[in-house]
C-alpha positions in Angstrom: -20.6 -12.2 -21.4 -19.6 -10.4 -17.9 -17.1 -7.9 -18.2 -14.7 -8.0 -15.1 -13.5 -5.0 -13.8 -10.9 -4.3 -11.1 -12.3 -0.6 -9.3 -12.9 0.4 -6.1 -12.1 -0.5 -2.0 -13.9 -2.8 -0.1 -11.3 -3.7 2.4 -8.0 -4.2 3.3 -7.0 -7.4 5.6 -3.8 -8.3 6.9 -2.4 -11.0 8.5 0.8 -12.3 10.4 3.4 -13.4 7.4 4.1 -17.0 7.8 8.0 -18.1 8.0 7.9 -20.3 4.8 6.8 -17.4 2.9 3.3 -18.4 1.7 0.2 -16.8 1.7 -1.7 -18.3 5.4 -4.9 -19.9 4.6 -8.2 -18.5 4.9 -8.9 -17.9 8.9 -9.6 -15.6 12.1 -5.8 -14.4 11.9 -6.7 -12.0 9.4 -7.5 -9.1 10.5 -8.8 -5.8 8.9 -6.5 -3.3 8.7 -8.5 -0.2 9.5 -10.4 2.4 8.0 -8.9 3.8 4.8 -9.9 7.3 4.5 -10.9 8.3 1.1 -9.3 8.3 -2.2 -5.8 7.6 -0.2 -5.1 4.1 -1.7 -3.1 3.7 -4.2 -1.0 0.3 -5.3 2.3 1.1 -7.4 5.3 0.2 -9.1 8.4 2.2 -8.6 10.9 2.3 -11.7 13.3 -0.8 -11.6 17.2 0.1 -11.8 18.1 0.0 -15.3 22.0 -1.0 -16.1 22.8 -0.3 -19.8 25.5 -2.1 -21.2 26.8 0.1 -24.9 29.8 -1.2 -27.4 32.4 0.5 -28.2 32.8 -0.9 -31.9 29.3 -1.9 -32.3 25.6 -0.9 -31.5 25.4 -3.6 -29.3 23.2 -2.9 -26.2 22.7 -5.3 -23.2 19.6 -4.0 -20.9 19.6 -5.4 -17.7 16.4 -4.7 -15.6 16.6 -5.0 -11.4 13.2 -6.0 -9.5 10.6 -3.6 -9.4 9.3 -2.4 -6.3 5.7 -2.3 -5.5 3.9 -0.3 -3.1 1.2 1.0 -1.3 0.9 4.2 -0.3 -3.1 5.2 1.9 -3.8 6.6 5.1 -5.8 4.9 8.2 -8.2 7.0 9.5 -8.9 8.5 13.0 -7.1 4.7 14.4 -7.5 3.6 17.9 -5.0 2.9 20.0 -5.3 -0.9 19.3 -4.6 0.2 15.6 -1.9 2.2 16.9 0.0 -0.2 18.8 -0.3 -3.0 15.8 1.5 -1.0 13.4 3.7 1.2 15.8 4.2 -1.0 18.4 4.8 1.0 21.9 3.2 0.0 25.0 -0.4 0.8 26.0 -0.7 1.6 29.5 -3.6 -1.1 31.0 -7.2 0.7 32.3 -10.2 0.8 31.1 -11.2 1.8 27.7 -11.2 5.6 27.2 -8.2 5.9 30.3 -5.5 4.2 28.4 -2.2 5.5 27.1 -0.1 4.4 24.4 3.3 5.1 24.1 4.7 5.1 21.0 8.3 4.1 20.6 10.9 6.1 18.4 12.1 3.3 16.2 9.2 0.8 14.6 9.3 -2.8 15.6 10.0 -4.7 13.1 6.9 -6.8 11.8 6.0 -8.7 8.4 2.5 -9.3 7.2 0.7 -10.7 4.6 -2.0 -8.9 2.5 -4.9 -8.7 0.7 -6.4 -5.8 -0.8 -10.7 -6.4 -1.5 -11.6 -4.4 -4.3 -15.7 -3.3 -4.6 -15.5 -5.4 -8.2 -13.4 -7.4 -9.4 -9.2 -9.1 -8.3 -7.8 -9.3 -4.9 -4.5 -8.5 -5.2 -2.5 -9.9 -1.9 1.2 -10.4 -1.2 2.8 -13.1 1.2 5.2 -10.5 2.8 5.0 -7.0 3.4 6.3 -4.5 5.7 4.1 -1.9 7.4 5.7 1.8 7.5 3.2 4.1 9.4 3.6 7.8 10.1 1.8 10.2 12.4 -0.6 13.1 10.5 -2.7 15.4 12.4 -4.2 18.4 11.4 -5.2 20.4 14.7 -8.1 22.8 13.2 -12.2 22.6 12.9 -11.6 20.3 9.6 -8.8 18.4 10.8 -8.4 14.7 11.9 -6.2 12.2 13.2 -4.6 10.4 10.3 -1.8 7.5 9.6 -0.1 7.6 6.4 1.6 4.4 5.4 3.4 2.7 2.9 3.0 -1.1 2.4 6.1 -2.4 0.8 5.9 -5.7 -1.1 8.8 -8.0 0.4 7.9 -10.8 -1.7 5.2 -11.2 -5.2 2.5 -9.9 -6.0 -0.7 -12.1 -6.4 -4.0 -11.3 -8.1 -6.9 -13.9 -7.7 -10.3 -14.1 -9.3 -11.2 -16.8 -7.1 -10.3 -14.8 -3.7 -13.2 -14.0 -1.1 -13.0 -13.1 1.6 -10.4 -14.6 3.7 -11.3 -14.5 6.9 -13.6 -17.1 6.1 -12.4 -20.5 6.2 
């Protein structure tokens, strides 16, 4: 009997979030998000608020648990400017490739995507919504390159799929 294990990055894909809130099929709108540099990726829970409720005159306790956040938190590396733009927004400045500028703006536009995350073995975990918050990280020395950290928040649930491939494929 297989054992199925969950390890590993293939690829990430993303894809415009659709307005009912579903998952959009299989198709050429996903796209892949970019190179992930190395050991960066890492899919998390945050601590849900917790509201204890004690007696006075009793050991009653009422628990009440709030959502719990998921995230995740990797870095793109060295993007191009197409890369740039898609998660920044800004303007690129038309030319020819190699003479174009991008211009990033100060505030991020504000842009929802659905996800799946392609494991080397094992479940896709994807989520219908999710917002996109990149930042700027560049180390200027012999070992350094251009990086963009970003957390993925989950704006809606969290799917896992063991029949999942991959979905740019129709």
């Amino acid at each position: 009997m297989p054992i199925l294990a969950t390890m590993g990055l293939k690829k990430i894909y993303i894809a415009p979030a659709m307005t009912d809130g579903s998952m959009p099929a299989k198709g050429n709108q996903w796209l892949d998000l970019g190179d992930v540099y190395q050991d960066t990726c890492n899919l998390k829970d945050d601590s849900p608020e917790i509201t204890e409720h004690k007696s006075e005159t009793s050991s009653k306790v009422i628990t009440l648990v709030g959502e719990t956040p998921t995230n995740v938190e990797l870095s793109l590396m060295d993007p191009d400017l197409e890369l740039l733009a898609r998660y920044f927004g800004g303007t690129t400045i038309a030319g020819e490739k190699g003479k174009r500028t991008w211009i990033r703006p100060r505030k991020l536009e504000y842009k929802e995507w659905a996800l799946w995350i392609q494991p080397e073995e094992g479940l896709f975990i994807g989520c219908a919504n999710v917002r996109i918050i990149p930042t700027f990280e560049i180390t200027y020395s012999s070992k350094g390159i251009c990086l963009v950290p970003m957390t993925i928040k989950f704006q809606s649930n969290l799917q896992a799929s063991e029949e999942m491939s991959d979905p740019t494929v129709a």
